[in-house]
C-alpha positions in Angstrom: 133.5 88.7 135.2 129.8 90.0 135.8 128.9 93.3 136.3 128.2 93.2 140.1 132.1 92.3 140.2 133.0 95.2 138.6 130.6 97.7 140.7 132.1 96.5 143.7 135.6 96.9 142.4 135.2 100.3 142.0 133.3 101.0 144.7 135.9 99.8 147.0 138.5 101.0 144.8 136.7 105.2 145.1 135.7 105.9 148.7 132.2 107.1 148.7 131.5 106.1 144.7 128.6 104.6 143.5 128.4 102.9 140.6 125.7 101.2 137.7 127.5 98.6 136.3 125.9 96.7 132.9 127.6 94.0 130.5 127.5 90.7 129.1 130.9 89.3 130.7 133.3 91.0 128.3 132.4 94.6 127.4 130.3 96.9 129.9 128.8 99.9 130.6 129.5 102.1 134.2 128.2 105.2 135.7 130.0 106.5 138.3 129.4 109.3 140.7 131.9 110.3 143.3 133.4 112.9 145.4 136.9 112.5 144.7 136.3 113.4 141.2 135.6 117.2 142.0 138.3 119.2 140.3 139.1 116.2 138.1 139.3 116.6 134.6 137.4 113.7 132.6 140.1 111.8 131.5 142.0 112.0 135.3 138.3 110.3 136.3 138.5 107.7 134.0 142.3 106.9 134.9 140.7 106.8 138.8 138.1 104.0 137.6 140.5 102.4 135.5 142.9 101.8 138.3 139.8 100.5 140.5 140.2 97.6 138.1 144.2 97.3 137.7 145.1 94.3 135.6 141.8 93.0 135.2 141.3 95.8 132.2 143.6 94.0 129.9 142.5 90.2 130.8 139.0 90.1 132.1 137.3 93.3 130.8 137.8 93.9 126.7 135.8 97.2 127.2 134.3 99.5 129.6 132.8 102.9 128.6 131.6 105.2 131.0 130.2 108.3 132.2 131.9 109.9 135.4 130.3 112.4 137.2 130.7 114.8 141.0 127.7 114.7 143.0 126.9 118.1 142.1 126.7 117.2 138.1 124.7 113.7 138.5 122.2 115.9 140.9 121.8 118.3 138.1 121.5 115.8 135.1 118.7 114.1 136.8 117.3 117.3 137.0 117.7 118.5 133.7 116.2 114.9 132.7 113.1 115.4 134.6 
């Protein structure tokens, strides 16, 4: 699986996401910033990306980590990193 594969899994999985996706076929890295996370505590975010994915988690994709964030927190850490 490539990275572009799992971007566009979990954009189409998360109305109105958008996601970085990095990794080397096995293990990768995603950013995710999305609407429907607002209200969501982290872990209930991370369920919402793992399900994006389904099965694929325990064949294709050994690891993911992740940052999740609303609109309102990515907008304020670029900020903060500016």
């Amino acid at each position: 699986m490539r990275a572009d594969d799992v971007k566009n899994l979990i954009e189409s999985g998360l109305p109105e996401a958008h996601a970085t996706v990095a990794g080397d076929g096995d293990h990768f890295e995603a950013t995710v910033v999305c609407p429907a996370f607002e209200g969501k505590k982290l872990l209930e975010q991370h369920r919402m990306v793992y399900a994006t994915l389904g099965e694929r988690m325990h064949n294709e994709i050994h690891a993911l980590s992740m940052r999740t964030f609303t609109p309102a927190e990515w907008e304020a850490s670029r900020q903060a990193s500016a």
